[in-house]
C-alpha positions as CSV (number, residue, x, y, z in Angstrom):
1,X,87.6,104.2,92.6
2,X,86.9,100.5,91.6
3,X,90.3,100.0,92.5
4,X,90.0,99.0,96.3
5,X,87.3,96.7,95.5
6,X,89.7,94.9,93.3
7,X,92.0,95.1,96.1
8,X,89.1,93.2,98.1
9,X,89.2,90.4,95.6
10,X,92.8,90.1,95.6
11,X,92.6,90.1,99.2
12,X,89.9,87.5,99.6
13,X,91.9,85.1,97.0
14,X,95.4,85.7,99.4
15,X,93.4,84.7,102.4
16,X,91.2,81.5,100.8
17,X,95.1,80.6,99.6
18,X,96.2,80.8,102.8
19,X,93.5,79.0,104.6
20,X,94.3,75.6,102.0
21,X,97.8,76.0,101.4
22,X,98.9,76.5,105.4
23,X,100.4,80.5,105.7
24,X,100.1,83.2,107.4
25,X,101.9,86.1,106.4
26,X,101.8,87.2,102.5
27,X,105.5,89.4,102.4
28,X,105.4,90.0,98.7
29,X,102.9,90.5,96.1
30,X,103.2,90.7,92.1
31,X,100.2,91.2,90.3
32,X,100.4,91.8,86.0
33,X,97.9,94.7,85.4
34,X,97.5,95.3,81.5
35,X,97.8,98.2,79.7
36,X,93.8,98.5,78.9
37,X,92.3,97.2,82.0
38,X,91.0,100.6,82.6
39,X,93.3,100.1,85.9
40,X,94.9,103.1,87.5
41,X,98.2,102.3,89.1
42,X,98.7,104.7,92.0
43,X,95.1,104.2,93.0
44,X,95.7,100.4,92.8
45,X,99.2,100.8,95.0
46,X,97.4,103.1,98.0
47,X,94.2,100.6,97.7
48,X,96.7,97.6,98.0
49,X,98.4,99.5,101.4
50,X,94.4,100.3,102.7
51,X,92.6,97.4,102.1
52,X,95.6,94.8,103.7
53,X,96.0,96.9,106.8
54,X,95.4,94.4,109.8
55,X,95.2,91.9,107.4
56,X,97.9,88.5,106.5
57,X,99.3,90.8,104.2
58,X,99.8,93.9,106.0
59,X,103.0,95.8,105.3
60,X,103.4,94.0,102.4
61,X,105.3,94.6,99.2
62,X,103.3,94.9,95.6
63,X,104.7,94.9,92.6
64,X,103.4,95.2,89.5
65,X,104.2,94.2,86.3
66,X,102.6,96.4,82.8
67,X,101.2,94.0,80.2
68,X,101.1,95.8,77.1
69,X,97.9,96.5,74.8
70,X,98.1,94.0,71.8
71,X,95.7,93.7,69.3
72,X,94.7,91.7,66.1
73,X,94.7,93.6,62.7
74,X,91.8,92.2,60.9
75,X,93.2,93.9,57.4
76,X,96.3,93.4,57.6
77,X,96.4,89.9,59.4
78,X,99.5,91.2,62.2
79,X,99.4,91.4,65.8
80,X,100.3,95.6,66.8
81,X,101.0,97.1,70.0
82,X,97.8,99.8,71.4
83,X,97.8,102.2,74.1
84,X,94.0,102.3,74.0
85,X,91.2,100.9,72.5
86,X,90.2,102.4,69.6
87,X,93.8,103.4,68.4
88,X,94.2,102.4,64.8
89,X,96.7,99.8,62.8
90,X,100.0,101.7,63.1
91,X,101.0,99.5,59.5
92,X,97.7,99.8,57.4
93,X,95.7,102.7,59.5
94,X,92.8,100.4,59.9
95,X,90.9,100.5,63.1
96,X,89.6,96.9,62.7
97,X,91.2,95.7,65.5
98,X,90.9,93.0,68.0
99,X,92.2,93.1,70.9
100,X,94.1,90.0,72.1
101,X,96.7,91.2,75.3
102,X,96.6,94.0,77.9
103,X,93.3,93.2,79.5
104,X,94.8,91.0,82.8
105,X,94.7,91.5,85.9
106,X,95.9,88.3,88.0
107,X,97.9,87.7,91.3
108,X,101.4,86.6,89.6
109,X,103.2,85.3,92.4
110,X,103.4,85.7,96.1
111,X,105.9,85.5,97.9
112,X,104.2,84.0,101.8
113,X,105.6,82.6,105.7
């Protein structure tokens, strides 16, 4: 479950911002996850609430927003929306595609004391 070692990162990142920007309590966190990150949500929400136990950012709220999978058409020159890789053009059927969106995963916003 790579998930709570990304919840480490996102962890260390609150706590560096903390440390230069002068808080100490993170209430609210919004991270934008995309669609083919190869993220799992749930595991993501119950790493968040494990890893910040104890922590600057215990007890706080995440929220997260879905980027969705966009990709290039190199055939038929338009951007198209994908659920997974590998899904093909839904206008020409080619699966020359590139993706271009849906691959984030950043810390948004925060919302700190």
């Amino acid at each position: 479950m790579h998930e709570v070692s990304l919840c480490e990162s996102i962890l260390q990142v609150m706590e560096q911002s903390a440390a230069s920007q002068g808080y100490t309590r993170v209430n609210s966190v919004w991270l934008e996850i995309g669609q083919l990150s190869g993220v799992d949500l749930e595991a993501m929400r119950f790493g968040f609430e494990v890893v910040t136990r104890g922590s600057l950012a215990d007890g706080a709220s995440l929220e997260i927003v879905q980027i969705p999978g966009e990709a290039w058409c190199m055939k038929c020159a338009k951007t198209v929306p994908v659920k997974q890789r590998f899904d093909e053009c839904p206008y020409c059927g080619s699966y020359q595609l590139q993706v271009t969106g849906g691959e984030e995963l950043r810390v948004k916003e925060l919302e700190v004391d």
